[in-house]
Structure formats: C-alpha cells, structure tokens
C-alpha positions as CSV (number, residue, x, y, z in Angstrom):
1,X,0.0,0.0,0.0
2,X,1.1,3.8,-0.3
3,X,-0.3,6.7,1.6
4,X,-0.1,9.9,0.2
5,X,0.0,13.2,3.2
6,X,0.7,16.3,3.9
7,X,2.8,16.8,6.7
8,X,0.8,17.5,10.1
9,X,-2.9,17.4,7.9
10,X,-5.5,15.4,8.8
11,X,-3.4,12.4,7.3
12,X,-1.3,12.2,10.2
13,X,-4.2,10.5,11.9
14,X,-4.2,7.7,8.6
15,X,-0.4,7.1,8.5
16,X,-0.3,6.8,12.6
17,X,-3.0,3.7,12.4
18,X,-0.6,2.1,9.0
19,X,2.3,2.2,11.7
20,X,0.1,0.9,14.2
21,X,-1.2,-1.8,11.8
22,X,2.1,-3.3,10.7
23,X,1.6,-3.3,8.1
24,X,4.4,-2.6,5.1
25,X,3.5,0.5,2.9
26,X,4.9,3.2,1.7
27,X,4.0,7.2,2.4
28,X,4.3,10.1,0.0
29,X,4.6,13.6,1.2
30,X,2.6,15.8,-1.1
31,X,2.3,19.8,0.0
32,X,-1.2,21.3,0.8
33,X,-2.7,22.2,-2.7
34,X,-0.3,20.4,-4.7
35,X,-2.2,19.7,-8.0
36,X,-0.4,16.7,-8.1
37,X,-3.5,15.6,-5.5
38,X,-5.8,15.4,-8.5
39,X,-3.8,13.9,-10.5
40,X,-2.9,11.4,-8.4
41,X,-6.5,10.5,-7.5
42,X,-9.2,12.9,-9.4
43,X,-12.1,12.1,-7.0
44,X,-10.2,13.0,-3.9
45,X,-10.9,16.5,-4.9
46,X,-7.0,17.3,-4.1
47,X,-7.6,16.4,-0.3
48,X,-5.5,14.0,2.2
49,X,-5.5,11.1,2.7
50,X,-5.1,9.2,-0.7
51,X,-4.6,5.6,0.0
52,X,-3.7,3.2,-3.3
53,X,-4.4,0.0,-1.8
54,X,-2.5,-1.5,-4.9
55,X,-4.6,-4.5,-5.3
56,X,-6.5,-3.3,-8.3
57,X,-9.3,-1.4,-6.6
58,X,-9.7,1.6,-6.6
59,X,-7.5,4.7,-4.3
60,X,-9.4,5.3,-1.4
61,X,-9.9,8.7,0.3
62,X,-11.8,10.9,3.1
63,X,-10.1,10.0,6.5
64,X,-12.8,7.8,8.3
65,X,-12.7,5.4,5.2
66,X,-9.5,4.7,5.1
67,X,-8.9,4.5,8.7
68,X,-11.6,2.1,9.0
69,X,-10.0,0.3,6.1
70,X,-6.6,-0.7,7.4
71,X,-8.5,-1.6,10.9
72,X,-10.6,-4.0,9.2
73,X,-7.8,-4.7,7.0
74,X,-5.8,-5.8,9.6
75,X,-8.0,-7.0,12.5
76,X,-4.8,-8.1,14.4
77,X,-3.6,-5.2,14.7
78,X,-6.7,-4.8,17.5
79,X,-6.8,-0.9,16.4
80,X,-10.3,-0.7,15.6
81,X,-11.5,-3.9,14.3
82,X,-14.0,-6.0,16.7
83,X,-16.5,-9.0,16.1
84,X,-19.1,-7.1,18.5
85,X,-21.3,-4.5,17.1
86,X,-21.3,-3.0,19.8
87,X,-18.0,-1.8,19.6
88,X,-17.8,-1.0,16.0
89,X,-21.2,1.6,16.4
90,X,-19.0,3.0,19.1
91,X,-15.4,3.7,17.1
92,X,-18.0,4.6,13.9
93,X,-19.8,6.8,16.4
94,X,-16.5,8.9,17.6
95,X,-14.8,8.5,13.8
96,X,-18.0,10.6,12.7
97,X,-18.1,13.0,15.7
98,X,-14.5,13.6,14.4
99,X,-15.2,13.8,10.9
100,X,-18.6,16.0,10.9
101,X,-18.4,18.1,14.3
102,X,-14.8,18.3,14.9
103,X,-12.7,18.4,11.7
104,X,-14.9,21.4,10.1
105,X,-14.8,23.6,12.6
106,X,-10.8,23.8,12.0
107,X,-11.3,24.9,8.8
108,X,-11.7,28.6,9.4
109,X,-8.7,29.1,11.4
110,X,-6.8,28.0,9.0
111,X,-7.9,29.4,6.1
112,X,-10.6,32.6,7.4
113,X,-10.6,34.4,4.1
114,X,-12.6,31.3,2.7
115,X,-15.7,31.8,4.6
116,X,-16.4,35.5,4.4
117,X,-16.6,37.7,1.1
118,X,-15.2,40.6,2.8
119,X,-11.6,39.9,2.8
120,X,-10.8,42.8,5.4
121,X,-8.0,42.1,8.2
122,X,-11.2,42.4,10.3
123,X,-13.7,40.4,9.0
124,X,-11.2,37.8,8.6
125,X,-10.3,37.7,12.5
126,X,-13.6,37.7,13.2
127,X,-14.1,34.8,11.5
128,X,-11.5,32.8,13.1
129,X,-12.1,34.0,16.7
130,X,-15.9,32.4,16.0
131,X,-14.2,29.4,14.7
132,X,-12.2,29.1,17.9
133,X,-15.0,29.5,20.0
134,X,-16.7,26.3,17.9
135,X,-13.7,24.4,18.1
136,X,-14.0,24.9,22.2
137,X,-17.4,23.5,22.1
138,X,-16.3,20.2,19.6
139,X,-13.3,19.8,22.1
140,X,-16.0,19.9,25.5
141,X,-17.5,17.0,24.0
142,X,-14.9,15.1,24.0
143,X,-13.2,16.3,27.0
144,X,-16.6,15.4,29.1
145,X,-16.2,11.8,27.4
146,X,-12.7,11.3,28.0
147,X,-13.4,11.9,31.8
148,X,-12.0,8.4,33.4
149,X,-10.9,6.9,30.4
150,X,-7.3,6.3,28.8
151,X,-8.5,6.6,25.1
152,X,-11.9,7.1,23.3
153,X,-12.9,3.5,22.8
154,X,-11.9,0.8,25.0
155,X,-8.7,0.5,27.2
156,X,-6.2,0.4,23.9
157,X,-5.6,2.7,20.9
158,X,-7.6,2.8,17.8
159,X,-8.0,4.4,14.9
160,X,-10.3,7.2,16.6
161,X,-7.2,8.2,18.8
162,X,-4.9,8.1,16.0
163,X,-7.9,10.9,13.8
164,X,-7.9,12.9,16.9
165,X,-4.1,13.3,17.6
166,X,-3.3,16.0,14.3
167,X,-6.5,17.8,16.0
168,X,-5.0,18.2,19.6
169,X,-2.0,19.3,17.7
170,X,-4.1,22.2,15.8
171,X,-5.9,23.1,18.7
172,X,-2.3,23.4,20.9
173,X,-1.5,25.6,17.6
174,X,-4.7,27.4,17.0
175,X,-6.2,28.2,20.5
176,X,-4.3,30.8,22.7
177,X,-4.7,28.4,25.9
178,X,-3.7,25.4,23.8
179,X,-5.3,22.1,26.0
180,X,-5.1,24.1,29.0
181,X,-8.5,23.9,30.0
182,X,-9.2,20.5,28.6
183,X,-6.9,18.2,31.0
184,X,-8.3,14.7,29.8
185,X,-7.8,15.8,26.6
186,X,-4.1,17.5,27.0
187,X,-3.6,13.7,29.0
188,X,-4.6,11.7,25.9
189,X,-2.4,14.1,23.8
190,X,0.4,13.3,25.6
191,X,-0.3,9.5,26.0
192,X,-0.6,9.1,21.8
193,X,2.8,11.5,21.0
194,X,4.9,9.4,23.6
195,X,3.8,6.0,21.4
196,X,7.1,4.7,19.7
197,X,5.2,4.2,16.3
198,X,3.7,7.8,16.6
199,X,7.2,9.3,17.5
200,X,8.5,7.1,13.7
201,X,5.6,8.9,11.9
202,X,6.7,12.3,13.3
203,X,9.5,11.7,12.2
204,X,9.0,11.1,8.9
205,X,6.5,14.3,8.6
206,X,9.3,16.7,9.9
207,X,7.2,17.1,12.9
208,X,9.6,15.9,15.7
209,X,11.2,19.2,16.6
C-alpha cells in the first residue's frame, strides 16, 4: 500500500493507524494544494489522505474510510477492528463526531478568508475568533467523554485516537490556551505522542522538533 500526506494534515491520523497496523507500505509527502492531488486520484478533490491499496481497486480517500479500512484490513492489529457490534457503532460513532463536528470547525482558522466575502483584516479575525469559539465547544465533548478513560474507545488505541491526535496538535496551535482547559484531553495528547510508532511517523512528517 502507499499513503499519500501532507505533513501535520488530517493524514497524520491515517499514517499513525498504517504504523500501528504493521503493516508494510509506503508514504508520499505531497504539500497542501499540490495539483499533483488530483492527478494522483481525481475524485479526492486534491484532499488527504489518498490511499492506493494497490490490489486493483480503486485509491481510497476521506479519512474515516480509510482509517476504518486498514483496521478491518488488519484485524490483528486490534486498532479498531472488533466482532461485536457494539464496539464498532462505538469507534464509527467517535470516527464521525470527528469527521462531521470536529474536523470542520478547523477549517476557518486556517484558512478565514474562505468563509467571508469581505476579505478585510477584520472580518477575517472575526471569522477565526468564532471558529475558535466552535472548536471549544467540539473539544467539550470530547473532554466530558474522556473523563476516566485512557483513550476514546476501549482501554487500547484505535483508529479514533490516531484521527484525533493532528486535531489536539491544531488546537495546541490554534487556540491561545492550547489544552489548558481540557486536561483529559491535554492527557490523551500526551499518551498518543509518547507511542514509539507515533514518535517514527513524526519523524518522517518533519514534525519531531
């Protein structure tokens, strides 16, 4: 398999589960915005992750999918795979909180002048300091959720742990008290970026220093 990323991007979450998995496969730095994105895989609409799986199918994108992919992929891995159903609503349950509530609201403070037709200095801020404030609401959530527990589902990593980790990192980038007010989740943080497999992948993204 090979993994294509951008370095510190959503994708960090999708090559952290492949080095979890252990499985062999190769990864691909490709900057944000790259047109080589759509080149590479039309449908992905230029976004990260791409996975080729290499096996004749086709790539496979949008993070949830292809998290949920090498965990069922490689159920012995025990990163998100499970016979009980119970189990699986749960990881699917956290992989779309992450997905539709938490991801988007990122967006914004990254890239303000996207979501406002007045491209002031002003407007823009304003824009970004109500994204923060969303982003503090998605992280409450999950904060309230975390309370007593090691990691999101269950007493061992997964692949929900793995798509939060590059979001922790945003928010300790993005919000002026970084996880300071969200202990369980400044504690899970710190659990996933001490992993020996998580320290390789930072590694290889230039994100170890």
């Amino acid at each position: 398999m090979k993994l294509y990323y951008t370095p510190g991007a959503c994708s960090l979450g999708a090559h952290i589960a492949l080095e979890w998995s252990g499985a062999e496969y190769e990864a691909e730095a490709v900057p944000f915005s790259d047109p080589r994105l759509k080149e590479i895989y039309p449908e992905g609409n230029g976004k990260v992750p791409i996975l080729d799986r290499q096996n004749g199918l086709p790539m496979l994108s949008q993070t949830p999918a292809v998290l949920r992919y090498i965990a069922d992929r490689f159920p012995g891995a025990n990163i998100g795979s499970s016979d009980s159903i119970d189990v699986q609503a749960e990881i699917n349950r956290w992989l779309v909180f992450l997905s539709a509530d938490l991801h988007p609201v990122f967006h914004p403070v990254f890239v303000g002048e996207r979501y406002t037709s007045d491209k002031s200095e002003k407007a823009i801020s304003c824009v970004e300091e109500a994204a923060r404030g969303m982003i503090r609401k998605e992280l409450a959530v999950l904060e309230n959720h975390m309370q007593g527990k090691k990691y999101i589902v269950g007493d061992s990593a997964t692949i929900v742990d793995a798509y939060v980790f590059p979001m922790l990192r945003w928010a300790m980038v993005k919000l002026p008290e970084q996880l300071e007010g969200t202990p369980n989740l400044q504690r899970l943080h710190d659990s996933i970026a001490l992993d020996d497999a998580v320290k390789r992948v930072l590694k290889d993204e230039g994100l170890d220093t």
